[in-house]
Backbone as CSV, one residue per row, in Angstrom:
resi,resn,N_x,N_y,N_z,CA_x,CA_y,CA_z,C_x,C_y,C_z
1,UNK,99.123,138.334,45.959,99.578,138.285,44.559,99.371,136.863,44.054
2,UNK,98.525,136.684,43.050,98.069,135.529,42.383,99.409,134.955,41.518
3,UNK,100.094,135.575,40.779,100.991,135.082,39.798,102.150,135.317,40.274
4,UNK,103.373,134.685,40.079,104.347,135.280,40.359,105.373,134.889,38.785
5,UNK,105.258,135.963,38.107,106.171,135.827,37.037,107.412,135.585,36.968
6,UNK,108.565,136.052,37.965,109.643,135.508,37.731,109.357,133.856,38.126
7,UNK,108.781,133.157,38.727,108.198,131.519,38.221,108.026,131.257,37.109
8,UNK,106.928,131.950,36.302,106.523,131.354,35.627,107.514,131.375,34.333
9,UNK,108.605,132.124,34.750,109.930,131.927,33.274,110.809,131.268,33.611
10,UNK,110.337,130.004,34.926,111.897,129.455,35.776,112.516,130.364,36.073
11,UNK,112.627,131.734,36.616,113.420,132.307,37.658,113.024,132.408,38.678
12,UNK,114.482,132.230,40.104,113.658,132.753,41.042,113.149,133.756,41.379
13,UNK,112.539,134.302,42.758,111.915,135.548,42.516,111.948,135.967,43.584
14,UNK,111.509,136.459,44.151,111.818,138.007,45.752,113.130,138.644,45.505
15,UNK,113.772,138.479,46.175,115.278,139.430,46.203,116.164,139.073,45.041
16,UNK,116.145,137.630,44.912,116.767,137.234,43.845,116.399,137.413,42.700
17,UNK,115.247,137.247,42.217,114.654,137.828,40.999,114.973,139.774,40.881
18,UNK,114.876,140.200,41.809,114.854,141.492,41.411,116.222,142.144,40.819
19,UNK,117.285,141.124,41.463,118.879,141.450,41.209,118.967,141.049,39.579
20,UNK,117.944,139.981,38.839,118.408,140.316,37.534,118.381,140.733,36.877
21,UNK,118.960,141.010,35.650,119.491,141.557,34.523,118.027,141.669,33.338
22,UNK,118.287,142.367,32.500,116.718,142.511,31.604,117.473,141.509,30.633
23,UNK,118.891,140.847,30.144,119.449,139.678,29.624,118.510,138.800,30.343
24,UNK,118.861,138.540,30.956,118.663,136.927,31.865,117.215,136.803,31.838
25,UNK,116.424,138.054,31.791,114.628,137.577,31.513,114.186,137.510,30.330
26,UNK,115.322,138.076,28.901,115.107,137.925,27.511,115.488,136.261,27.407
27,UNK,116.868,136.115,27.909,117.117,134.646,27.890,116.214,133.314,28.488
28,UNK,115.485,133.769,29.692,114.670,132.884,30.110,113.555,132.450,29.364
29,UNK,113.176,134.001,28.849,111.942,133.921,28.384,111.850,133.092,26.971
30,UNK,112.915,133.210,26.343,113.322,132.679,24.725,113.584,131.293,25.114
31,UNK,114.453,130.488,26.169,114.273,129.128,26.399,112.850,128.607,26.871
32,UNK,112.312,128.751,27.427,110.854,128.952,27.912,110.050,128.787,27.066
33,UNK,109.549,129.984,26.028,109.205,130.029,24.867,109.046,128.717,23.791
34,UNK,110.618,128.470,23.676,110.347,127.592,22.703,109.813,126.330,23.189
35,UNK,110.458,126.261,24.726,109.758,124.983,25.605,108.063,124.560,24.671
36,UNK,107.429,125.788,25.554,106.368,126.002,25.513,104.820,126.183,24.281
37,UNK,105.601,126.568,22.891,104.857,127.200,22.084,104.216,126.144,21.137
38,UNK,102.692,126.504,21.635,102.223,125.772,20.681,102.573,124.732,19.542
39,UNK,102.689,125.194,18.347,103.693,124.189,17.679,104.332,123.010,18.129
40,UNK,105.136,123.194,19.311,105.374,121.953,19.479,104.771,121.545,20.977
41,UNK,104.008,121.556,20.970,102.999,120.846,21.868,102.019,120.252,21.455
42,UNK,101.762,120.276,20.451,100.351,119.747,19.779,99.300,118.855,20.597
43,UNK,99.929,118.017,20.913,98.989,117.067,21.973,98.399,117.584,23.480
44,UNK,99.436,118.749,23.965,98.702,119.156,25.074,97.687,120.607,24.858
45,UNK,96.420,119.609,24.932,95.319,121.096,25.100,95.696,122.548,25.716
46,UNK,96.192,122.267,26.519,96.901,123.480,27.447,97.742,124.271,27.409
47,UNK,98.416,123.909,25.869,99.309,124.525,25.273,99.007,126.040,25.184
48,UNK,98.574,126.633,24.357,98.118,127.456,24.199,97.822,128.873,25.670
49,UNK,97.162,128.284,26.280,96.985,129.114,27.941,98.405,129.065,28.213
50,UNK,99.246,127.687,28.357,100.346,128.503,29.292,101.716,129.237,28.459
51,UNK,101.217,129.503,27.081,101.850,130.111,26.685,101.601,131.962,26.482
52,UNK,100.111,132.028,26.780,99.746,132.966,26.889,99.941,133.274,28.327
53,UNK,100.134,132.764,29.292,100.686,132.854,30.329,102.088,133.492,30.396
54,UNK,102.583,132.183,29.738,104.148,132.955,29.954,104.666,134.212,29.107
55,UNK,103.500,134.402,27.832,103.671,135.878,27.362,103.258,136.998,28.134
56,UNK,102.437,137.015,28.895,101.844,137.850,29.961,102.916,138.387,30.831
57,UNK,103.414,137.411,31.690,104.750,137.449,32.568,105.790,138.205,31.892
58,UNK,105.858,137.803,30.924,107.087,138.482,30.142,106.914,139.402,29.897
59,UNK,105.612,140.226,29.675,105.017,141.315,29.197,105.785,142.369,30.381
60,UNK,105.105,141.947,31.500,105.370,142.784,32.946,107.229,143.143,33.321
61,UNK,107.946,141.846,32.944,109.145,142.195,33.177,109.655,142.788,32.393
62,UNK,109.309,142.626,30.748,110.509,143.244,29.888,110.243,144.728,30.173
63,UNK,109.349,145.522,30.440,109.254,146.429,31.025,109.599,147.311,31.859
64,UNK,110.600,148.047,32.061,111.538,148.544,33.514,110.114,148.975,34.509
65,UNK,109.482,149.995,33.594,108.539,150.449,34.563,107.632,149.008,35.465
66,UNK,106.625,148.662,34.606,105.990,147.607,35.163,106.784,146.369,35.797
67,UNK,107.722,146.315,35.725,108.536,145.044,36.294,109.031,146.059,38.011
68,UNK,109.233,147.444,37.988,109.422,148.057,38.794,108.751,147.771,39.876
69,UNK,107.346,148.009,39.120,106.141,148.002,40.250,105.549,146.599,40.774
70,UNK,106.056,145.435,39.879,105.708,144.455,40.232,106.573,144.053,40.994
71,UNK,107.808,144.495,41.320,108.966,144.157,42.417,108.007,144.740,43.574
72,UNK,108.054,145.936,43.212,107.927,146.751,44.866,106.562,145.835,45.210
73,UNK,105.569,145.634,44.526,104.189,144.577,45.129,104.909,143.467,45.414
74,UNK,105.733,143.175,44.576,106.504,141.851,45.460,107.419,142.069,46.726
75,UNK,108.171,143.110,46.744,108.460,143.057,47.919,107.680,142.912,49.065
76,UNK,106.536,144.334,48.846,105.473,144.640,49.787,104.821,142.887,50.520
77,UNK,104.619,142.408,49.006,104.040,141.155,49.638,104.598,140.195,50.292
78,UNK,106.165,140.225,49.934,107.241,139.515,50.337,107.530,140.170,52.126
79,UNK,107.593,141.209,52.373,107.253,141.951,53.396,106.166,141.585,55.042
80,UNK,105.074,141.660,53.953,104.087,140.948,54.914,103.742,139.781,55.071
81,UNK,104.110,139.134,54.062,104.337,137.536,54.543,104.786,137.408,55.288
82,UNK,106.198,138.173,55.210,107.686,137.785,56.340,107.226,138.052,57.712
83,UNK,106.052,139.442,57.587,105.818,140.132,58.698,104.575,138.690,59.620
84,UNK,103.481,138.542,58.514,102.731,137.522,59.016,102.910,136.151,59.247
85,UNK,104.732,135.862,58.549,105.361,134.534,59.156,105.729,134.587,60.465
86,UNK,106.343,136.061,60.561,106.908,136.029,62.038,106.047,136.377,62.850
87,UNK,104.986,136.869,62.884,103.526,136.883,63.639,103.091,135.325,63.978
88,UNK,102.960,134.512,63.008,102.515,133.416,63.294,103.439,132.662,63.878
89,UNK,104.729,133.034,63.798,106.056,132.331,64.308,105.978,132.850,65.968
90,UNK,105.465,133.858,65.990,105.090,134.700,67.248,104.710,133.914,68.349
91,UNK,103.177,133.739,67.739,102.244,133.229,68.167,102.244,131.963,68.557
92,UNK,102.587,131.408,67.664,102.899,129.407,67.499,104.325,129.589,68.516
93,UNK,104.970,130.302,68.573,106.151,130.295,69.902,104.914,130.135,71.063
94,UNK,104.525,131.798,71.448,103.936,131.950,72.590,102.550,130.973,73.091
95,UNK,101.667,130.161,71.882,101.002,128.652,72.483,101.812,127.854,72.779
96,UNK,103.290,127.855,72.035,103.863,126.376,72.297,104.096,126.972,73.890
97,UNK,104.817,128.312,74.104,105.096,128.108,75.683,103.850,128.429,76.414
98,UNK,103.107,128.759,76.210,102.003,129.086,77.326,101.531,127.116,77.692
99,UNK,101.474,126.369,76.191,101.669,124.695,76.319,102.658,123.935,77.630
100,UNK,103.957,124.768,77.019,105.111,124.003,77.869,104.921,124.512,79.131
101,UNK,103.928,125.726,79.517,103.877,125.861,80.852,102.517,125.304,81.597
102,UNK,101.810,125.795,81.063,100.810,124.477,81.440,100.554,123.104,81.674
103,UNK,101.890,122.574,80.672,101.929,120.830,80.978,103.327,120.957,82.045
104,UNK,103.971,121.946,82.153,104.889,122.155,83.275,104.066,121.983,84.855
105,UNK,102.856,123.210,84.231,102.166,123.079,85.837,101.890,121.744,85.883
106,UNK,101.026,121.264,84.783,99.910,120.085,85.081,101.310,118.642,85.554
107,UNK,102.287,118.508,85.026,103.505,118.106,85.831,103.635,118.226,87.109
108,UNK,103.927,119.387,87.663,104.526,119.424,88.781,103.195,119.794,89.759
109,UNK,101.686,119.597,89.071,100.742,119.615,90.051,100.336,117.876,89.921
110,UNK,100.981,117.119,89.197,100.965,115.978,89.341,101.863,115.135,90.243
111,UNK,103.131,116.057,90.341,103.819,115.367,91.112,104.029,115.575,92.394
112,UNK,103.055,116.550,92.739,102.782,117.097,93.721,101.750,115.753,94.753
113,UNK,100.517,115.931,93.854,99.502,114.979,94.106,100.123,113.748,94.093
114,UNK,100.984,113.205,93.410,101.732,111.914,93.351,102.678,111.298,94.811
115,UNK,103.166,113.044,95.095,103.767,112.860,96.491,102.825,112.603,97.451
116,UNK,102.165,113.761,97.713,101.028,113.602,98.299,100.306,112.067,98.599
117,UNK,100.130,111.877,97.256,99.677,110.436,98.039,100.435,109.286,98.533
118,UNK,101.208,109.522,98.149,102.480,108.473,98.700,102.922,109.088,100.221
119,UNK,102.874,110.232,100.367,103.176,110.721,101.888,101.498,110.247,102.543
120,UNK,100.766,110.191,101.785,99.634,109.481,102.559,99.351,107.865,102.895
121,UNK,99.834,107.412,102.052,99.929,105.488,101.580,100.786,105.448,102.794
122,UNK,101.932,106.204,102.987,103.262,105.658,103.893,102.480,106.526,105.099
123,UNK,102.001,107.078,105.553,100.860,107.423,106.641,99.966,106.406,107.484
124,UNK,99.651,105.988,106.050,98.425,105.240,106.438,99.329,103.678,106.923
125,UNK,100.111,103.262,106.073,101.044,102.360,106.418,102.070,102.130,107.814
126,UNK,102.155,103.378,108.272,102.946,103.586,109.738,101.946,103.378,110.687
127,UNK,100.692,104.264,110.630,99.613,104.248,111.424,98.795,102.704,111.563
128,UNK,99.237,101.664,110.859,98.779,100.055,110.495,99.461,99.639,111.252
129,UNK,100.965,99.548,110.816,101.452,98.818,111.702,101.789,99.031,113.105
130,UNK,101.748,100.720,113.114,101.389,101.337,115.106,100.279,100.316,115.748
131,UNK,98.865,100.291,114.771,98.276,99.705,115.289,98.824,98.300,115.626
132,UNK,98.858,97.461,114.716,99.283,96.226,114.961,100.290,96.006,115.875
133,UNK,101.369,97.175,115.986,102.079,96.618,117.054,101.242,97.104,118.406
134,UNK,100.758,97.785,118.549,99.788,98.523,119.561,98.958,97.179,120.229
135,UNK,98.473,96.427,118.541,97.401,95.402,119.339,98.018,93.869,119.863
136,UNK,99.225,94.109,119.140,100.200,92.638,119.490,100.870,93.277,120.888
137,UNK,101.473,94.037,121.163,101.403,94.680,122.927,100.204,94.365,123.712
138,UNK,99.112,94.997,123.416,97.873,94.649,123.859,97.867,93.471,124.167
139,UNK,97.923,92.363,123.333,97.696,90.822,123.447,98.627,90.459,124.287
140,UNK,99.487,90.661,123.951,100.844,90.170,125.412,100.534,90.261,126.338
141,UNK,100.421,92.014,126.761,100.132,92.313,128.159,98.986,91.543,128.697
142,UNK,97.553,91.517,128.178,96.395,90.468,128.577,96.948,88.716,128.599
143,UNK,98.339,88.532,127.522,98.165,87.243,127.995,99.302,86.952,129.366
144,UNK,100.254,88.006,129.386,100.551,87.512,130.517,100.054,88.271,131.733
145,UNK,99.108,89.024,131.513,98.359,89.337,132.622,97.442,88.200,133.006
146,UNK,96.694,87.442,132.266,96.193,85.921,132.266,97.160,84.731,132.785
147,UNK,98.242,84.949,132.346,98.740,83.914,133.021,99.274,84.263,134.421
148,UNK,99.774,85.491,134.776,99.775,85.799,135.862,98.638,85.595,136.953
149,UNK,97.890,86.085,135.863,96.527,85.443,136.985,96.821,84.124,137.488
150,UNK,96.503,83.597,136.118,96.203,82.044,136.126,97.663,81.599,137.355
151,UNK,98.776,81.708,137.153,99.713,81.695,138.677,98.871,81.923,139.567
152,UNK,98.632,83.146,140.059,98.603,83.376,141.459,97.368,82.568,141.837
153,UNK,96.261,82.319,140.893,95.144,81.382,141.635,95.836,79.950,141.386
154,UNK,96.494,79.735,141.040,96.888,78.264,141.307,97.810,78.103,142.648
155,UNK,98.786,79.356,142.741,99.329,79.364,143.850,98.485,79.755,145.483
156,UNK,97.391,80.368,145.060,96.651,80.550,145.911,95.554,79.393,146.152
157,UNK,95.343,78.641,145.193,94.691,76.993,145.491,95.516,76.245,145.974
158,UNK,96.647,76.360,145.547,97.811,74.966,146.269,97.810,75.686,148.121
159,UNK,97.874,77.241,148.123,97.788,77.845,149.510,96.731,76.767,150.257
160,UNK,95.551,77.354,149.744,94.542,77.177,150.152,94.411,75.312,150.679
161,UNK,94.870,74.956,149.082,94.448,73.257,149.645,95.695,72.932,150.741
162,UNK,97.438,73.451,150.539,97.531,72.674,151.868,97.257,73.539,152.888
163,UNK,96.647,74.262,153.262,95.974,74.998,154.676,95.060,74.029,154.662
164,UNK,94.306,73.878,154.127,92.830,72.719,154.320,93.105,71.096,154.521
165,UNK,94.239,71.232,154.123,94.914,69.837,154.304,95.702,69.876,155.666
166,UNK,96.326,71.001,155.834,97.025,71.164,157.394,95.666,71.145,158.280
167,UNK,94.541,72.044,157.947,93.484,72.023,158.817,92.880,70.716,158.977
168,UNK,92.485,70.210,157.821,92.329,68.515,158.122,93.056,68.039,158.608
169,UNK,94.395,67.383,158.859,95.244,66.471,159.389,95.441,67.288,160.820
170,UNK,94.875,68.594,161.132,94.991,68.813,162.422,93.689,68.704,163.684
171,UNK,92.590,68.951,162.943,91.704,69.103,163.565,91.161,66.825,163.601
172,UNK,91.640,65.963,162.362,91.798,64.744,162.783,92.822,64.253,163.888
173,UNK,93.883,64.781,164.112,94.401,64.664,165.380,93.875,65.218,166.589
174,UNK,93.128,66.292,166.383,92.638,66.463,167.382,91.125,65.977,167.896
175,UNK,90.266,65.540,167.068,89.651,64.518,166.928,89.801,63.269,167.327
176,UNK,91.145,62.465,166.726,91.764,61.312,167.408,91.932,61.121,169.158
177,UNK,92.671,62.574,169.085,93.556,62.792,170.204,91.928,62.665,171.116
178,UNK,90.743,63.770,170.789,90.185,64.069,172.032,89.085,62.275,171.952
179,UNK,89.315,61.670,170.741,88.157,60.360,170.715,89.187,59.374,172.070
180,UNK,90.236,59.633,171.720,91.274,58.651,172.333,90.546,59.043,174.171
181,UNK,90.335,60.714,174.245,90.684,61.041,175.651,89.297,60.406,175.822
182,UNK,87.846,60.893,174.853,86.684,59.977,175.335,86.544,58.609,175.933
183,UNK,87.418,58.102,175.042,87.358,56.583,175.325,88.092,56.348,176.367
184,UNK,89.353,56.707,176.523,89.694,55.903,177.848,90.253,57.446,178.951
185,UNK,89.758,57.994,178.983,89.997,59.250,179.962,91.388,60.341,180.277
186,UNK,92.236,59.406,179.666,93.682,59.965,180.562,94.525,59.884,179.328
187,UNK,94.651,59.637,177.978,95.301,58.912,177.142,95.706,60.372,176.548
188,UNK,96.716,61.254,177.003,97.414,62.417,176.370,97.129,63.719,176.961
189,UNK,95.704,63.355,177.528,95.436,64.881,177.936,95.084,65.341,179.375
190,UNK,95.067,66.415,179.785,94.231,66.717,181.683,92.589,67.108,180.678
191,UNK,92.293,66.163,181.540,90.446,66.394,181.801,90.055,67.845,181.957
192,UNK,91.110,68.310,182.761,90.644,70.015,183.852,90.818,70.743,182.782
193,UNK,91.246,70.787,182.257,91.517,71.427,180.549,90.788,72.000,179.967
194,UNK,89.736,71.001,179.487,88.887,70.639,178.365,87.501,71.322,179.047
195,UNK,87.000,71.877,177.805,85.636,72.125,178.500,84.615,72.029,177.249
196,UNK,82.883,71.739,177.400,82.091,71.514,176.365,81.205,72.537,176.179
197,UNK,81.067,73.295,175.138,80.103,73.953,174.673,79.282,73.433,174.049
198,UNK,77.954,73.978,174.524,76.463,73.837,173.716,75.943,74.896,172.915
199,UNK,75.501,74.913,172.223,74.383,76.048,171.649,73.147,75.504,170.720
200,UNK,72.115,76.268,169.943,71.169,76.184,169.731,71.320,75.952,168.012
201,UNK,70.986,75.135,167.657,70.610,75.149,166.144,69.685,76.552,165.367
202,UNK,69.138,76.818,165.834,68.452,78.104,165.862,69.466,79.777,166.174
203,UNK,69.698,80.010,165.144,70.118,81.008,165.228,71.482,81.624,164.329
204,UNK,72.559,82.454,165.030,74.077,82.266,164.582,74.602,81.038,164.794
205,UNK,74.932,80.755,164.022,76.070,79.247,164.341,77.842,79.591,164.256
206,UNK,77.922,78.518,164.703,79.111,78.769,165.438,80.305,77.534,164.446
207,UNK,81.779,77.957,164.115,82.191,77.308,163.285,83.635,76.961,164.314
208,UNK,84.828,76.025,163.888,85.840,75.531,163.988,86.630,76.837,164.801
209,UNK,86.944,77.870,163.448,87.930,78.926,163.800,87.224,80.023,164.390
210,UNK,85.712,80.454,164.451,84.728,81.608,165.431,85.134,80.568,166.910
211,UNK,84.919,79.613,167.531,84.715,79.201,168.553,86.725,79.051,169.153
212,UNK,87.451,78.961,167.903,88.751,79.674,168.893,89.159,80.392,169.129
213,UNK,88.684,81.417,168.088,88.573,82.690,168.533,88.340,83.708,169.707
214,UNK,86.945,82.976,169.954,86.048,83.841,171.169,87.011,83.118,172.270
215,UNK,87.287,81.842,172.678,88.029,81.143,173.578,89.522,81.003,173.535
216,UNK,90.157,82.255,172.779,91.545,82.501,172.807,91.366,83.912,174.027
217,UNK,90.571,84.568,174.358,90.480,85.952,174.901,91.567,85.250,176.351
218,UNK,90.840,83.413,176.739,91.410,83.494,177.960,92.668,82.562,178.361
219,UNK,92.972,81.292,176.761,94.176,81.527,177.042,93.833,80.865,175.014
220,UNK,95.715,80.284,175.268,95.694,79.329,174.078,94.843,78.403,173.554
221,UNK,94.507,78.038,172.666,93.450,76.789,172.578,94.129,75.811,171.388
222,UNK,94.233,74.913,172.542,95.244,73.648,171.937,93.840,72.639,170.334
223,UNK,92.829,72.293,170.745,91.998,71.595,170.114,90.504,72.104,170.288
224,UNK,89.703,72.443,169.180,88.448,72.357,169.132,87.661,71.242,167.946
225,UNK,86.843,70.738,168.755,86.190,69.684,168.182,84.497,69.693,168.190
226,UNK,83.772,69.868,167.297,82.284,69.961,167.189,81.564,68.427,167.156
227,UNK,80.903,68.847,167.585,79.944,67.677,167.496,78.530,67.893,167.585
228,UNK,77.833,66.984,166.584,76.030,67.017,167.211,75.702,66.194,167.685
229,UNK,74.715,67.014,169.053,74.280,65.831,170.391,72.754,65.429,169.304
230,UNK,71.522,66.342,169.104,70.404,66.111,168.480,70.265,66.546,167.496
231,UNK,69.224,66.762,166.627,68.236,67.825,166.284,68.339,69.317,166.631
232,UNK,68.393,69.454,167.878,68.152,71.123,168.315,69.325,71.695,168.993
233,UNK,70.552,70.793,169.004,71.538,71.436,169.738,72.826,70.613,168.904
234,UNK,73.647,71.636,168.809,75.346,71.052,168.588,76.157,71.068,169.679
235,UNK,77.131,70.863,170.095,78.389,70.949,170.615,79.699,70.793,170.562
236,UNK,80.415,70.884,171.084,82.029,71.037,170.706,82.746,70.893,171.976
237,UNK,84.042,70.095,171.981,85.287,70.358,172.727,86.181,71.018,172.389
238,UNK,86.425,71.857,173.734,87.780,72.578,173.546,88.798,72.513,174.597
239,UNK,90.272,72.272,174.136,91.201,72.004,174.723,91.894,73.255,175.266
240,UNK,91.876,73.624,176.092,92.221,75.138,176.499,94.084,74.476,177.101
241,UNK,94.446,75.628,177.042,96.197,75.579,177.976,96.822,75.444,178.957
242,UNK,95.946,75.745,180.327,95.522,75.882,181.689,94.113,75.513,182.252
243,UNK,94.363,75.436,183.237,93.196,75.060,184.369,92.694,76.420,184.288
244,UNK,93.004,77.059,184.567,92.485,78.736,184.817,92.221,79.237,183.975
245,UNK,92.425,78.818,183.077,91.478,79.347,181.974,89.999,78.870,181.492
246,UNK,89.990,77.322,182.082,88.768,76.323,182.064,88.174,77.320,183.059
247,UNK,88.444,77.879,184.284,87.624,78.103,185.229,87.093,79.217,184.757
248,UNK,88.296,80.275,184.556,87.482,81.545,183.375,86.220,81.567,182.630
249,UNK,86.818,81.013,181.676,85.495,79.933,180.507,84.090,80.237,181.143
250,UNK,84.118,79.071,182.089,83.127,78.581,182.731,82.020,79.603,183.362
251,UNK,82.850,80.834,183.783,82.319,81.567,184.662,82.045,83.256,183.714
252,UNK,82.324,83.062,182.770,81.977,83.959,181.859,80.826,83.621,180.866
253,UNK,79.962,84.742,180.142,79.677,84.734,179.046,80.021,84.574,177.601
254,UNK,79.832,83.615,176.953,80.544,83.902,175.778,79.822,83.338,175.157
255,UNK,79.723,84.279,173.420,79.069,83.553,172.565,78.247,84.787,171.627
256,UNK,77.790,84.664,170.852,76.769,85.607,170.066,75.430,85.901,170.938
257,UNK,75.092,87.047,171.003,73.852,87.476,171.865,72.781,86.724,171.135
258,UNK,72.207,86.749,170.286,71.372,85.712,169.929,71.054,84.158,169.930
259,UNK,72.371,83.790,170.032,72.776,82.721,170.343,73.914,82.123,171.704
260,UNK,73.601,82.051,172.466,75.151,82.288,173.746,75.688,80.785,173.696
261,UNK,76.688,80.656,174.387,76.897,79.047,174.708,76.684,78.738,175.917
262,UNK,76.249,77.643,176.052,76.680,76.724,177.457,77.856,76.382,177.400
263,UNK,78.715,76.922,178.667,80.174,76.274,178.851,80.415,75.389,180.072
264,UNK,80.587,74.240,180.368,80.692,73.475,181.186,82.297,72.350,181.616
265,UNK,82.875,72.387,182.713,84.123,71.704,182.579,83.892,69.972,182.369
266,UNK,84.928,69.646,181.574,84.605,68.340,181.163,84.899,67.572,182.784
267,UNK,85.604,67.893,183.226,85.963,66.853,184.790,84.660,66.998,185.327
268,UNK,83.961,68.264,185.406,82.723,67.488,186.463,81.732,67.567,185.761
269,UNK,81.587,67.109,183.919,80.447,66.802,183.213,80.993,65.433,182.698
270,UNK,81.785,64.676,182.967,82.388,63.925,182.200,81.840,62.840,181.302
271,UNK,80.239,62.898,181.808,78.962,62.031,181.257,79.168,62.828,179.724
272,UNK,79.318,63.879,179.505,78.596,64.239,178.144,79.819,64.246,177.510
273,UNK,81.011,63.568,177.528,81.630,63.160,176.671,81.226,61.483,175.787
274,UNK,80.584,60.813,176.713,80.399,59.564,176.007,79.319,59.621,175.199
């Protein structure tokens, strides 16, 4: 509906317009009117149209019949407006919520992902410092596994040097002891004792602790002392515990098969001590 006549006489119009009186649209129309009529409008061009306007309008209402029918089109239209307000009221509800649920999801699939990564950050953050403490353990254990080391070879060098230092200051006493017995014969020790081994430069050689070894089978062995006679032969004294064991010695084999010794008693070689 293009016009709506109870407007255009200043009344209102849908329900309220229809409740009035055929007074109240003579009265409107006669204040209106004179508003409006030509004559005294002179200056507005437009005079004229909206007075033929508002005679038109008036035409339709003063009319029972035609004002009848222009209600019921007004209702009708009043009707489907209402009907196509609340359609669109419908509609504009059901986007706004199909909206509020979608930014509901896109919410709570955000805060989902939001957790998510924070249960991953604090993941990745536990698993860092596991490591780090993992590798600061690590480092400990290697360093005092290092220094443990580093102990036991120092304690095993201090072993070592005073054994080599006991072995030195013993095998120089016995050195002393047997230079003392060279030189003047009798000075600490029995002659019958002592006996001299030879062997060959050529071959197994023979050391300090191998040569008391082989000459413990027959007794104790108080002193062994090496010496080189030449070029092609070494020798050694050894201080045995007993006489009977010098004689043993003497009368046995001993020595590496490739290499054997000469064993001889110092009392009746006593030349090859000097």
């Amino acid at each position: 509906m293009e016009i709506d006549h109870y407007a255009v006489l200043g009344l209102p119009s849908g329900v309220q317009g229809a409740k009035l009186s055929h007074k109240d649209i003579v009265k409107a129309y006669k204040l209106k009117a004179l508003k409006l009529h030509p004559d005294k409008r002179r200056d507005d061009p437009n005079a004229h149209k909206k007075f033929q306007k508002l005679q038109s309008s008036y035409d339709v209402l003063k009319d029972q019949n035609t004002r009848q029918v222009y209600d019921d089109r007004l209702r009708v239209e009043c009707e489907r407006g209402l009907r196509d307000l609340m359609r669109k009221k419908m509609m504009a509800d059901l986007r706004k919520k199909d909206l509020a649920e979608k930014q509901a999801r896109e919410e709570e699939e955000r805060r989902r992902w939001k957790m998510m990564e924070e249960v991953r950050r604090r993941q990745e953050l536990l698993e860092k410092k596991a490591r780090r403490e993992e590798k600061r353990k690590r480092r400990k254990m290697m360093e005092e596994m290092r220094m443990r080391r580093e102990l036991e070879e120092e304690r095993r060098r201090l072993e070592m040097q005073e054994y080599l230092e006991r072995k030195k200051l013993a095998e120089k006493q016995a050195r002393d002891e047997i230079a003392r017995f060279v030189k003047d014969g009798q000075i600490g020790l029995d002659r019958e004792k002592v006996v001299k081994v030879s062997w060959d430069r050529i071959g197994e050689q023979y050391s300090v602790p191998g040569l008391r070894e082989l000459f413990q089978q027959f007794s104790e062995v108080r002193y062994v002392l090496i010496r080189s006679c030449d070029i092609n032969q070494r020798s050694a004294f050894i201080v045995m515990a007993s006489k009977d064991a010098v004689f043993a010695a003497t009368r046995s084999v001993v020595g590496y098969i490739d290499n054997p010794l000469l064993v001889l008693p110092v009392l009746r070689g006593s030349k090859h001590l000097v």
